[in-house]
C-alpha positions as CSV (number, residue, x, y, z in Angstrom):
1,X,31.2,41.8,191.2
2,X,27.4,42.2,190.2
3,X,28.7,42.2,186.6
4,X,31.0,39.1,186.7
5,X,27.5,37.3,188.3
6,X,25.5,38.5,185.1
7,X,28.1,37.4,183.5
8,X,28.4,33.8,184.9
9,X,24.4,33.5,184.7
10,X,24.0,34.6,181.2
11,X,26.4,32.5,180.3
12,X,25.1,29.4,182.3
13,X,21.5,29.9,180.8
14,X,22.7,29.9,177.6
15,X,24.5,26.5,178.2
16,X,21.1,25.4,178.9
17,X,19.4,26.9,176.2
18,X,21.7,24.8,173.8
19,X,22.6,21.7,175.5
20,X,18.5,21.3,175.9
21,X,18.3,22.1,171.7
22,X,21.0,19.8,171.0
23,X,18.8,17.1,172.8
24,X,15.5,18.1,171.7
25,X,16.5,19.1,168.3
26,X,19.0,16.7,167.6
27,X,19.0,15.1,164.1
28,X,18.4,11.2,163.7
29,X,19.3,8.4,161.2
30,X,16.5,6.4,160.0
31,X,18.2,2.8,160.3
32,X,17.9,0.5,157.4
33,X,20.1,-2.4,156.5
34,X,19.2,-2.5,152.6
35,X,21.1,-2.0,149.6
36,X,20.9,1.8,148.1
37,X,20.7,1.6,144.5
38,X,24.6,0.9,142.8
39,X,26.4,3.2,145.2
40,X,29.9,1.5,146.3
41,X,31.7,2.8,150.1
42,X,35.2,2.6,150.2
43,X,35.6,2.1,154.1
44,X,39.2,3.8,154.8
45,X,40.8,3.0,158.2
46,X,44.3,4.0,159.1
47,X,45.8,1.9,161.4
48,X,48.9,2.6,163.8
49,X,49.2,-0.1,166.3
50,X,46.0,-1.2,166.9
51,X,46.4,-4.4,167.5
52,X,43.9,-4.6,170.4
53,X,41.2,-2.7,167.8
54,X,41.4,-3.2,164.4
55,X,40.0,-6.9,164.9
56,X,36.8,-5.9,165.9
57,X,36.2,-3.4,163.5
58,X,36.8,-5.6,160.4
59,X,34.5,-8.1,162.0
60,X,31.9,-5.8,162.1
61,X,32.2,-5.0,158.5
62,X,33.2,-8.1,156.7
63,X,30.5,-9.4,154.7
64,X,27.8,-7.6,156.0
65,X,26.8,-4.8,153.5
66,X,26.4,-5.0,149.9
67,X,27.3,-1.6,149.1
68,X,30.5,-1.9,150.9
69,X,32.7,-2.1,147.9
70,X,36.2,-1.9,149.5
71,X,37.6,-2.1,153.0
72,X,41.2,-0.7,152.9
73,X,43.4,-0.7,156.1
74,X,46.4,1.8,155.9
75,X,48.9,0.5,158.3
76,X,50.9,3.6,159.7
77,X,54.6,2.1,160.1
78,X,52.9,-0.1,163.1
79,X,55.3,-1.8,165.5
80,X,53.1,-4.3,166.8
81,X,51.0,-7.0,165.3
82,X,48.2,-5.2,163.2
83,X,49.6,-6.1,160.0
84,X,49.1,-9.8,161.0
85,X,45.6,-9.3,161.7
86,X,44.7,-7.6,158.8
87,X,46.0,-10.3,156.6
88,X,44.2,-12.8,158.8
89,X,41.1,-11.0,157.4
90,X,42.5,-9.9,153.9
91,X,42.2,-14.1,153.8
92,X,38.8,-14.4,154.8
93,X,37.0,-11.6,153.1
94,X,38.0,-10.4,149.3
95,X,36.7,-7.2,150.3
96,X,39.8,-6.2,152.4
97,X,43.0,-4.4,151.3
98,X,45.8,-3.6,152.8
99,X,48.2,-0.8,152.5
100,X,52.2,-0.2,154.0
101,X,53.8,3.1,154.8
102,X,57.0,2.9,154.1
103,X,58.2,6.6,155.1
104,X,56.1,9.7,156.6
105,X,56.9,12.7,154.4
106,X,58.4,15.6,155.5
107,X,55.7,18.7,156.5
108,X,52.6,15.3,157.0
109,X,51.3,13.8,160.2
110,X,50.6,10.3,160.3
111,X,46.7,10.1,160.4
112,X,46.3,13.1,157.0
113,X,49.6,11.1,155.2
114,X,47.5,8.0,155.9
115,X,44.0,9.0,154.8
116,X,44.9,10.7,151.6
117,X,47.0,7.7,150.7
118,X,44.0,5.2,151.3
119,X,41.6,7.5,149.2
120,X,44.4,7.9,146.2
121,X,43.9,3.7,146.7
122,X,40.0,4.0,147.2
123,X,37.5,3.3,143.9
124,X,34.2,4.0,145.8
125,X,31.9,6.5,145.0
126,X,32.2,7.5,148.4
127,X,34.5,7.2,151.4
128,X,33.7,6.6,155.0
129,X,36.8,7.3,156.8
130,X,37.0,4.9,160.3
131,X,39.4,4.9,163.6
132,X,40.4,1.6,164.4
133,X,38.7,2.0,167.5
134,X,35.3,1.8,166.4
135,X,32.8,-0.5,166.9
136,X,30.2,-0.8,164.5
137,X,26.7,-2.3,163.8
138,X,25.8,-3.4,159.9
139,X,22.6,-0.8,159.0
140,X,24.3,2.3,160.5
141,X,26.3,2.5,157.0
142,X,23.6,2.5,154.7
143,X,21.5,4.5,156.9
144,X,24.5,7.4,157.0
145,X,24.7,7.3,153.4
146,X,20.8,7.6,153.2
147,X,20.7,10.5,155.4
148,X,23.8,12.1,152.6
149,X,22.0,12.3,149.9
150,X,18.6,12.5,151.3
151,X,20.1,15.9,152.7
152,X,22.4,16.6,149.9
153,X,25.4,16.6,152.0
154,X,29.0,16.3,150.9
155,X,30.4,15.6,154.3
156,X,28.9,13.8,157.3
157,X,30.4,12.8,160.6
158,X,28.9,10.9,163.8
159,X,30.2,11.3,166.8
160,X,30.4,8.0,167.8
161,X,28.6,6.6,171.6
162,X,31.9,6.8,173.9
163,X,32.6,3.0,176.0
164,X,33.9,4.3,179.4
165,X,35.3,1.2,181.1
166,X,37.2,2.3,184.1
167,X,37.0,5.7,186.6
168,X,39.7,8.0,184.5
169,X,38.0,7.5,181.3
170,X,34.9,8.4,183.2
171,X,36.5,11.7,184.6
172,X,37.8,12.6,181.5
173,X,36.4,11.5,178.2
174,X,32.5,13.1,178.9
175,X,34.6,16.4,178.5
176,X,34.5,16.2,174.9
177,X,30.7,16.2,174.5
178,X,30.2,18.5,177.4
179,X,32.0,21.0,175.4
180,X,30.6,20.4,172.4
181,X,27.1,20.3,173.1
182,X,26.8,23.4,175.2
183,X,28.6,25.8,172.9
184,X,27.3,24.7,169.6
185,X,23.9,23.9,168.5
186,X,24.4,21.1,166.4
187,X,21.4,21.3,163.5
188,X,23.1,24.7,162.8
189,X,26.0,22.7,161.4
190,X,24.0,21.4,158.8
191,X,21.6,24.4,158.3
192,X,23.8,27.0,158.9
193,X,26.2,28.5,156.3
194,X,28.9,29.8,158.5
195,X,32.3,28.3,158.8
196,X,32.5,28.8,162.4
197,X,29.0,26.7,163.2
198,X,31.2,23.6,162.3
199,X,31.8,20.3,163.8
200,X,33.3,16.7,162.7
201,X,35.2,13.7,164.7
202,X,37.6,12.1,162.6
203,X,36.4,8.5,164.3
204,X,33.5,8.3,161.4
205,X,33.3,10.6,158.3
206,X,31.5,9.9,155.3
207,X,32.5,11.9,152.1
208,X,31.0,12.5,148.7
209,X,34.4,11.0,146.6
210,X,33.8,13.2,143.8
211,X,34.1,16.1,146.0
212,X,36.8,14.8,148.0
213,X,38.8,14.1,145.2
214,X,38.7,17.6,143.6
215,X,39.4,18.8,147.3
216,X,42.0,16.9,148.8
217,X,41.4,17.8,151.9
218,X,43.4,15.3,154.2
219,X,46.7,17.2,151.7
220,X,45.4,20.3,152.2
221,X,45.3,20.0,156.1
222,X,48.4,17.8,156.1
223,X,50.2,19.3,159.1
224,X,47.0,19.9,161.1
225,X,46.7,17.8,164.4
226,X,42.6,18.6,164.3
227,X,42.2,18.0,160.5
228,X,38.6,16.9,161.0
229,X,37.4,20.8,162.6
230,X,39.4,22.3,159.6
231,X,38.3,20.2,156.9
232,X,34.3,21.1,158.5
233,X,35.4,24.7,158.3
234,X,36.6,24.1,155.0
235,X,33.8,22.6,153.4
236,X,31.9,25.3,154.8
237,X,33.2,28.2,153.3
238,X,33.4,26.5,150.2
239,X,29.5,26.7,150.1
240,X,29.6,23.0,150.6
241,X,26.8,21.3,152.7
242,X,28.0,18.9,155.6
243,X,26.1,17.8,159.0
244,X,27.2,16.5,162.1
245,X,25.4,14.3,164.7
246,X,25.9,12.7,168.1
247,X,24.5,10.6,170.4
248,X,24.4,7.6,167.7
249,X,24.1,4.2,169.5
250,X,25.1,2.0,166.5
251,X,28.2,3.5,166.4
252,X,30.6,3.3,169.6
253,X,34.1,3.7,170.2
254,X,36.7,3.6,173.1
255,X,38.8,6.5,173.1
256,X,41.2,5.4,175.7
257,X,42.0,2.8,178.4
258,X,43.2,5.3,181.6
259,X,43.3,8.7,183.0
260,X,46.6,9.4,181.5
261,X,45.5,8.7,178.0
262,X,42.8,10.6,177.9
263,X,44.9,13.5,179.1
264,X,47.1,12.9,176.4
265,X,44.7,12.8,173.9
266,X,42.7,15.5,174.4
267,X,45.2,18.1,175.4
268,X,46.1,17.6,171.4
269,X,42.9,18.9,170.7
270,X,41.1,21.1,173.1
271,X,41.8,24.2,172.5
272,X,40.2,23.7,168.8
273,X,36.7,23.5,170.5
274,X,37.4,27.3,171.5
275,X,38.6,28.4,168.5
276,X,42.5,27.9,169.1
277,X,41.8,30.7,171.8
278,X,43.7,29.8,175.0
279,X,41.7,32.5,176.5
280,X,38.6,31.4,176.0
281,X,39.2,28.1,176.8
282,X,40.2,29.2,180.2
283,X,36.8,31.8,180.5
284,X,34.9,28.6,180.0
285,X,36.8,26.5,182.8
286,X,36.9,29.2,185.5
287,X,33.0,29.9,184.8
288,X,31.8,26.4,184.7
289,X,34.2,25.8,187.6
290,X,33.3,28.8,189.7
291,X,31.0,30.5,188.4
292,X,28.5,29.2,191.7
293,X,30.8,31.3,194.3
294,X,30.4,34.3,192.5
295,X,26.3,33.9,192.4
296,X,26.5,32.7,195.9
297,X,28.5,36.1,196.8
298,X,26.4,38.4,195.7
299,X,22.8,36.8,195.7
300,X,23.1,34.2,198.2
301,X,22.0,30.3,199.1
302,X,17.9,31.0,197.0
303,X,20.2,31.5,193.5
304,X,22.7,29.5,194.3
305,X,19.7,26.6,194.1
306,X,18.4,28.0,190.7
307,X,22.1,28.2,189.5
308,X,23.0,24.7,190.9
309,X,20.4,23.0,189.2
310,X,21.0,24.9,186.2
311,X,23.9,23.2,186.0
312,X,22.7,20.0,186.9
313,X,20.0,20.2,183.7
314,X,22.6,21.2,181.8
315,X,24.4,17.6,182.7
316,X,21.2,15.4,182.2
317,X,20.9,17.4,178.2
318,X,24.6,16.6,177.5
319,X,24.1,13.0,178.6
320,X,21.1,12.1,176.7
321,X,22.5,14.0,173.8
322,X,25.2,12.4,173.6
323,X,23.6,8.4,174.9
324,X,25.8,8.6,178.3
325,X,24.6,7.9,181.5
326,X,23.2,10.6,183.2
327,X,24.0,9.4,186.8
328,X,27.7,8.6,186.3
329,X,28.3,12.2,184.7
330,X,26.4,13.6,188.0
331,X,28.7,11.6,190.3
332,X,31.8,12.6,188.2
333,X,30.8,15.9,187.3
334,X,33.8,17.6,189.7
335,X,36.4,15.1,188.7
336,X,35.0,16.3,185.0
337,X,35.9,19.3,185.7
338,X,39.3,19.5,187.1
339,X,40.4,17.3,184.2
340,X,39.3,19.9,181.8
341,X,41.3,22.2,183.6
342,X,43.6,19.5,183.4
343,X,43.5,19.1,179.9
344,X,43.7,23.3,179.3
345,X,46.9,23.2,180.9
346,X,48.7,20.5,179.4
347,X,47.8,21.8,176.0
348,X,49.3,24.9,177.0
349,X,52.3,23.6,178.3
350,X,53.1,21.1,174.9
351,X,52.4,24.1,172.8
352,X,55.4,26.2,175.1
353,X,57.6,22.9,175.1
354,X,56.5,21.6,171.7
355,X,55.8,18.0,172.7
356,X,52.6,16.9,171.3
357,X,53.1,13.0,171.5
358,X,50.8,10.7,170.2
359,X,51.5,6.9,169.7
360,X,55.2,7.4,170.1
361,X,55.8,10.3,167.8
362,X,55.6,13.5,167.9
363,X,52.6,15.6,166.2
């Protein structure tokens, strides 16, 4: 038992040790809403019923950003009424394109089939790939492609502020960051040169084109449900720099509406944050779960305190980190935790069943 407890504490300190880096250390944009030089952004969004999203988005680019050269939607074979939309836009602003699937091919998923196909479209001299669901304001695009070449990046990606509307996005969606911040230190990504210190979210990446074209990377990671992670990994061992930050305010998204969403969602991808290793994914549940009975056990209620708060200071880093509030992942920080679990499990029973379903097709 004593060597479970060191385990469990060694593990919890280091937790804190990164979660406090990634807040302390963390890597900002300098915002700035002028033109950079002649460079042209292709903004790529692929769109598969989005109805409720892809209006706001294309209001917050139209018309806002001189280098902004191109804004091509990808509609993904929707069934509701996003193609409408875009038009309705497409007639406002001369800026916006749209593209129609017509098919998936064999051995693609939807997202990869529909972000290669909007950079084979794309003229820009770099592409800033967008979920529907993001919500942006007009500097944070000149300011990402500032911070690119300023630190001679070929790949960055934000992880966008997270809008948590109703209690199951709030027990659920703060997993993602809690994860992320307390296993990797994030200025590693960028300074780093090892593959596994990676990190990206597919809801905002910015490429070098020239580098994307003579990759490919969306084809090469076609059948991939977590194309972002690989193509980070990727670019990594292909000696190519790329940085990843979080906690941006100017950038915001809404992952999902309810509790059953979310579960959906992230049991696609949860297992990637551990390395596709089911067994590490459930080390890091059971310790950050119950780890406190086992310090409890053996040293009693005096380390118990130190391990509680421990815990609790690893919280308050994760939320300023990533611009959540502090006091609503307190309050939800048990829910938090069985969703993981949650989440762990339903991954592992898809993968058995192979019933990944997302957006009424199977991935």
């Amino acid at each position: 038992m004593m060597y479970v407890v060191w385990v469990v504490l060694g593990f919890t300190f280091l937790q804190l040790f990164i979660a406090a880096s990634n807040y302390f250390f963390r890597e900002k944009l300098s915002l700035s809403s002028f033109r950079i030089g002649n460079e042209k952004i292709s903004v790529l969004i692929p769109a598969r019923n989005e109805e409720k999203n892809i209006g706001n988005l294309l209001s917050d680019l139209s018309g806002k950003n001189e280098n902004i050269f191109e804004i091509i939607v990808f509609d993904d074979l929707s069934s509701d009424h996003t193609v409408e939309i875009v038009n309705q836009f497409i007639e406002k602003d001369e800026k916006i394109r749209l593209l129609c699937s017509t098919n998936l091919p064999d051995g693609w998923l939807g997202k990869n089939f529909a972000c290669y196909s909007l950079a084979n479209a794309a003229k820009g001299n770099y592409f800033l790939f967008l979920d529907a669901d993001v919500r942006l304001e007009k500097e944070i695009i000149v300011s990402s492609l500032k911070f690119l070449q300023q630190k001679s990046l070929h790949l960055l990606s934000i992880f966008p502020t997270q809008l948590m509307m109703t209690i199951g996005e709030k027990m659920t969606v703060p997993n993602m960051n809690y994860i992320l911040l307390t296993l990797l230190l994030l200025p590693l990504v960028r300074k780093s040169s090892f593959p596994s210190i990676s990190a990206a979210n597919g809801q905002f990446m910015l490429f070098d084109a020239a580098t994307y074209k003579k990759i490919q990377p969306h084809k090469k990671f076609k059948d991939k449900r977590v194309e972002d992670i690989e193509i980070a990994r990727y670019y990594k061992k292909q000696k190519l720099k790329i940085a990843c930050i979080t906690g941006v305010k100017q950038v915001k998204c809404r992952m999902y509406e309810n509790f059953a969403e979310a579960v959906n969602g992230f049991s696609k991808n949860v297992i990637h944050f551990f390395g596709n290793s089911y067994l590490l994914a459930v080390f890091f549940w059971f310790v950050t779960t119950f780890g406190w009975l086992a310090v409890w056990w053996v040293f009693g209620l005096p380390a118990l305190a130190i391990y509680l708060l421990t815990v609790i200071l690893i919280r308050i880093f994760v939320s300023l980190a990533s611009n959540q509030s502090t006091i609503e992942n307190l309050i939800f920080f048990i829910p938090q935790q069985l969703s993981l679990g949650i989440f762990i499990f339903q991954s592992l029973h898809n993968r058995r069943k192979n019933q990944y379903q997302w957006k009424g097709r199977r991935v």
